[in-house]
Structures are given as C-alpha cells and as structure tokens.
N, C-alpha and C positions, 0 to 999 in steps of 0.2 A: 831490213836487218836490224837497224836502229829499235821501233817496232819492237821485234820478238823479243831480243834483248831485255827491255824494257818489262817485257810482261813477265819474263820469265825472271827476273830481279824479285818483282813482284811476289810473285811465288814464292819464291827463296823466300822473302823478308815477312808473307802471310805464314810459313811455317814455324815463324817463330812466337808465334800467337795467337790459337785459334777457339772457335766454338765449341763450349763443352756438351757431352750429349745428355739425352731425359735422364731423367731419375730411376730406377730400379724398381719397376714395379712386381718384382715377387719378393716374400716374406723370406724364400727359403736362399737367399744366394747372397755375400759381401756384400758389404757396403757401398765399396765400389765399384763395384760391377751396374753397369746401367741398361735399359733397354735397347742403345744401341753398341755399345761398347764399355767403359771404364773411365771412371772419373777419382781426382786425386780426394783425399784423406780431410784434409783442411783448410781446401780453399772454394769458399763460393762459387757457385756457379757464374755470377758475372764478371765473375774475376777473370776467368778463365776465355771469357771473350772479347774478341780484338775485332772491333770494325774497321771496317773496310777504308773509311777514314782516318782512322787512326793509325792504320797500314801507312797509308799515303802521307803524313805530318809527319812522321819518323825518315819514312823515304827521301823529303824533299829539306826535309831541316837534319839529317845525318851528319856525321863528323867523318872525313874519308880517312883511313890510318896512312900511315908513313911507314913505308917498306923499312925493316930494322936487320942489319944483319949480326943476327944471332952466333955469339959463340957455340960451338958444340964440339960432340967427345966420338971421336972412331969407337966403336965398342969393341971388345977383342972377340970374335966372332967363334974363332977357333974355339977360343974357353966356353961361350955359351952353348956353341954347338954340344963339345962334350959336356959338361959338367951336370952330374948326377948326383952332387952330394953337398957342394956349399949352395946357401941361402942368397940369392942374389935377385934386384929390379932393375930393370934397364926402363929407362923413359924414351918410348918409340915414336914419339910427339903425340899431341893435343889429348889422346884418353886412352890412347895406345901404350900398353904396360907389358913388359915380359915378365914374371915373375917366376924363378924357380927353387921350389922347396923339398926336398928328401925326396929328389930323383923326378918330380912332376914339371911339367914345364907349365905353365897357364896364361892365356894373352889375354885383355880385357879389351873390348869396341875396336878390334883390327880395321884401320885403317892407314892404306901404303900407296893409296893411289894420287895424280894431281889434283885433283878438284873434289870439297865437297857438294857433287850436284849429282841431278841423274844423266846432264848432260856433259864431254868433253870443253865445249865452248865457251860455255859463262857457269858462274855462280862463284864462291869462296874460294878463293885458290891455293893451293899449299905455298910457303914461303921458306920452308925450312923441309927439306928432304927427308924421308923417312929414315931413321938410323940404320933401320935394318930393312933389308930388303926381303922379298916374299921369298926369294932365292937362295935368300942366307939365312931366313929363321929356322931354331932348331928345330926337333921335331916334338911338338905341340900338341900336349893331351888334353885341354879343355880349354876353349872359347866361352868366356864368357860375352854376353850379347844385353844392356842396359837397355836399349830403346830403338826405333826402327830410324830418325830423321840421318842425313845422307852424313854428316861428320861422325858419324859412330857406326854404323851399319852400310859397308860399300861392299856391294855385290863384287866386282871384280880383284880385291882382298879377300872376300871369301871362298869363292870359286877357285883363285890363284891358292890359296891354304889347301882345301881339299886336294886339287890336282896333284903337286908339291908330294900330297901322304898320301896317297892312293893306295899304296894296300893296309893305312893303316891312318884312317884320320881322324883328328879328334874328334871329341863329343863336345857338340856344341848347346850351350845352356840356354834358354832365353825367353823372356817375358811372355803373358799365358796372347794368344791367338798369334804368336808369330811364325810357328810352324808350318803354315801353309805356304809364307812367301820362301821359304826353306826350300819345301817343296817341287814349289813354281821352281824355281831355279837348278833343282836335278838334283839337289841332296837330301835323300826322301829318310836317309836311315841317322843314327846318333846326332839327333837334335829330343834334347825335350824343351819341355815350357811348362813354365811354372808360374802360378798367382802369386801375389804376397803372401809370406810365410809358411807357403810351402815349401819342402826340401828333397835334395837329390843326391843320395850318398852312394859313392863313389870309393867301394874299399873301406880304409879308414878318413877317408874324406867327406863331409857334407857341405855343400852347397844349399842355401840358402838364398830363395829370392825376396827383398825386404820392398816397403813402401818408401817412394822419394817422392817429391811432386814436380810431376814432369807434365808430358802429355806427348800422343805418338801423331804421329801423318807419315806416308810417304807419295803420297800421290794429291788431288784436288776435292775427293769426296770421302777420304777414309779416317780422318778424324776422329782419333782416340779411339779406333776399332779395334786395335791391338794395346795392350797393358806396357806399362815401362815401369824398371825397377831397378833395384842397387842389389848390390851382391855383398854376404858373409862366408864367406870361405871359412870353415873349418880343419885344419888340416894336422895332424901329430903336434900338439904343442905349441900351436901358433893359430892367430886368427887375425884374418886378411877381412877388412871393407875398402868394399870400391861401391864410389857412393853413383857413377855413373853419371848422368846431367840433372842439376835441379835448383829448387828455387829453399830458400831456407822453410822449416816447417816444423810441427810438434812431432813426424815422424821420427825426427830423431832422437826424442828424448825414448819417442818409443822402443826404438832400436836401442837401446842403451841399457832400457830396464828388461828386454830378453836375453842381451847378453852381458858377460859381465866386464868387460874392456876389448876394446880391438889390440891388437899388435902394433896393427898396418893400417895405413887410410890411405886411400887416396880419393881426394877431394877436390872440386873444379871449383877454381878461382878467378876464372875469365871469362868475359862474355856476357857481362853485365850492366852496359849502359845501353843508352841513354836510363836509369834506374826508374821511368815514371816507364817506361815500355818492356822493362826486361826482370823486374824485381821478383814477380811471383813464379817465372820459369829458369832462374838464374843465379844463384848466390853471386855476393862480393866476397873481395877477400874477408872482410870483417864475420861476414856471415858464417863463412867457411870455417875459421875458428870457433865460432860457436857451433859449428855440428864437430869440429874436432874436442870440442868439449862433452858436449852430448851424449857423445860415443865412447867417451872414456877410451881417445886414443893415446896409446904411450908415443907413436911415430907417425907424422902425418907427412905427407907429400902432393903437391898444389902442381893439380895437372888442368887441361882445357882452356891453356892460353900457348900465345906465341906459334901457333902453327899455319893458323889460316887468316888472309886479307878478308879484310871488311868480313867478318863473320858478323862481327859489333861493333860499337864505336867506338871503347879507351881505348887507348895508346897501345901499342903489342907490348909495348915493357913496363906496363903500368901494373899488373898484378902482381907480381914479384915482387915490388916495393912498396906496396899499400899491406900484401901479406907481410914483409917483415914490421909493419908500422904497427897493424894489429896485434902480431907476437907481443910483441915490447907491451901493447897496453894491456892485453890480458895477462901480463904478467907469466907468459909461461915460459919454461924453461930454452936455454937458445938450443937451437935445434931438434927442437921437438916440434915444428912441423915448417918445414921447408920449400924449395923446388931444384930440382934437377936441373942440369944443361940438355938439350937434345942429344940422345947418344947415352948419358952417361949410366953407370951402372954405380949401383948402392952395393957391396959387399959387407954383410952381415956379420 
C-alpha cells in the first residue's frame, strides 16, 4: 500500500511539470497549436520539460506545510440564492469564484470536492471546506473551465452542478479539445471550447478565451493534448479576468493591449515554490501584481492559495503576506488588489 501511495504521489507531483509536445508542422494553423497538441506563447520548449529526476529531487528535498486553521465567512446563501440585481464575488476556495452580475450567476474551475486527485485515497487534500455546497449554489448560468489538472476541473463538481440543474444547466465554456472529456462523462450538449482569442457571446455577453502559460494533463499519456486558457468576461458595463493557473509571461501585456482595463481580476498567487521547480507554471505573489499591472486592473483579487495540503511548498499563509509586501512596493493603491476569507463575499 505504502508502494502505490508512493507512485501515485509521484504522479501528482510529475503533473506539475511535464514534456512539451513537436512543433507545428503546418503553415495554416497557431502558433500554438503543435503536432501533437498545444504549446504555451513564450516559453521554450525545454522549459517546459521536467525530468524524471527532477521529479524525484523536489520529492525528496520538499518542505511539508503545516495544517493552518483559516478564518472564514458563512456566506448568506439565502441572498445569493436570490439575488438578481446587485454585483457580488464570493471566494468558494482555491479558484472557485461565484460571481454575480445583472441577474447572471458565473462560477470559475468548480471545485467542492475532498481531494484534488482522481483518486478518494491520496493526493492534495482540501483543508478548508468548500463555502458553498454543490446543494446550496445558486442556479448557475455559465461555468467557466481554465484547464483540465484535478484542482480546477473535478468531475464529481461537475456532474453534482448538472444534476443540481437538470432541466436547465449551465453552458459550460472551456479550453479548445476539452469537449470530448465533457462528453465521456454524459454532458454531451452546452459545453463549447474555444482556442485563444476566440469568443463566445452570450446575449449581451462575450466570453473570451485568452493565452496564459500553463499546460494541460489529466491522466499518464495526454500531455498538453488539450489547450488551457484564462478568461475575459464581457458583460453590460464591466469586464471580469480570471486569469485561471499560470506562470508570469508577455501574454499579459498581450491581453492588455486587446483590451482596454479589466474591472475584475482574479489572479493565483499560491503555489509557487520551491521557485527553481514551479516558476514557469506558477506565478508569485510579486509576479501576480505585475500581470495586475499588465492588465490594467482597477480591482484585483489573489485566489489559488490556502485551500489544499502539500499542493507546494510555502507556508498556507505565506501568499497573503508576500501579496500585501508587493502592493506596498509597487506602489499601488491600498486595496486595489487583495484576498478574501474563505466564504466571503465582495458587495459591489
């Protein structure tokens, strides 16, 4: 048992850095797009590769974290349930976001389950309860979906979401070849998938799928088969980025100069050591505010920490206070880009 454990650790810890695929060998298709899948914008190709040794030196010299018990906020459920008409986020832990604005409800990388793994038994484990339950969210007009690894994309959160709305469930948005594991899973209808910088409007709403630098796996052979991306929400009057999981890049000065400021950010500020293993797939906090710069965000909010054990190696309460250290040096205004308690809700 010791054994499986063991390899299946393994696993976990090779998903957080793997083998990018060939090159793109036609004239007529992205950039990114490769022979056998999709590769990021800006970072070399041996960047992107983690040997199998290198796997193992991270494994065995790791920092283990220290369980922290985190304040958090009851949400008032009732009010989210209804409410149709004020501007409100609720932080549902780690890149779980409710967000609702002129009557739309929109959840970002739904996950409510214990573990991120594909198995019950091992891998990251939740430490901090999900705010809201799959039982209490309200009813949910669009999922957004960044990438496929198990702390953002949890089958049995999605599956529980549909069920939940059965005669009436959201449209779910999501990075270009993900639609198939959709599929697999019996939700064959309101899923699209979209490449970078293509868009999906939605009434008087466009969604926008943007470049971040990530990279996808969900299983031992499917590396970077499927795209990962960040999201620009358009919606009456406001514009929402959720930057999903990633490593700092010129993507975002890109995203900057198509649009002209965000509102909203939300951007992952955890998950980033040991930094000679995590750098290219992982912002710091520091980094983090330079894509809230980037982006020309008037409001930022610092999600992707504090939820799960041994995900990585800082402290669970280290990003929080590394992000207020950056604020202060980049000089920007207080409270222009922060973090929530688990639970709590931003009223607009």
């Amino acid at each position: 048992m010791r054994t499986c454990l063991f390899l299946f650790q393994i696993f976990i810890i090779f998903n957080l850095g793997a083998k990018e695929t060939s090159e793109a060998i036609k004239l007529d298709v992205p950039a990114h797009h490769t022979k056998d899948g999709f590769k990021n914008n800006y970072l070399p190709e041996e960047r992107m590769s983690k040997s199998l040794g290198t796997v193992f030196k991270w494994r065995f010299t790791r920092n283990s974290q220290s369980l922290v018990d985190f304040e958090s906020v009851e949400p008032d459920l009732s009010f989210l349930r209804n409410n149709r008409t004020e501007e409100t986020l609720t932080w549902i832990g780690h890149s779980t976001f409710l967000w609702q604005y002129k009557g739309m409800n929109v959840v970002t990388d739904p996950h409510l389950t214990p573990r991120a793994s594909p198995v019950s038994f091992a891998g990251p484990k939740r430490i901090v309860e999900p705010a809201i339950s799959m039982d209490d969210l309200p009813a949910i007009d669009v999922v957004v979906i960044s990438h496929n690894h198990y702390d953002h994309l949890d089958k049995k959160t999605v599956l529980g979401i549909v069920d939940s709305q059965k005669s009436n469930p959201p449209l779910f948005l999501v990075p270009l070849g993900m639609k198939e594991w959709f599929s697999d899973i019996g939700i064959k209808e309101k899923v699209v998938e979209l490449d970078w910088w293509q868009s999906h409007r939605m009434g008087k709403w466009t969604f926008h799928a943007v470049p971040v630098q990530h990279w996808s796996r969900r299983g031992l052979t499917d590396t970077n088969e499927v795209l990962w991306a960040g999201w620009v929400v358009e919606a009456p009057g406001k514009r929402l980025f959720f930057a999903g999981d990633t490593g700092y890049s010129k993507d975002f000065k890109d995203i900057g100069e198509r649009f002209a400021e965000m509102d909203l950010s939300l951007i992952p500020i955890g998950a980033y050591a040991p930094r000679w293993f995590m750098k290219d797939m992982h912002c710091n906090p520091e980094e983090a505010v330079q894509i809230h710069l980037d982006v020309r965000s008037q409001k930022s909010i610092g999600m992707h920490w504090g939820t799960f054990l041994n995900l990585t190696d800082e402290p669970l309460v280290e990003p929080p206070v590394k992000l207020r250290e950056a604020v202060k040096n980049a000089k920007l205004e207080e409270g222009s880009f922060i973090t929530l308690k688990h639970g709590e809700t931003l009223r607009f």
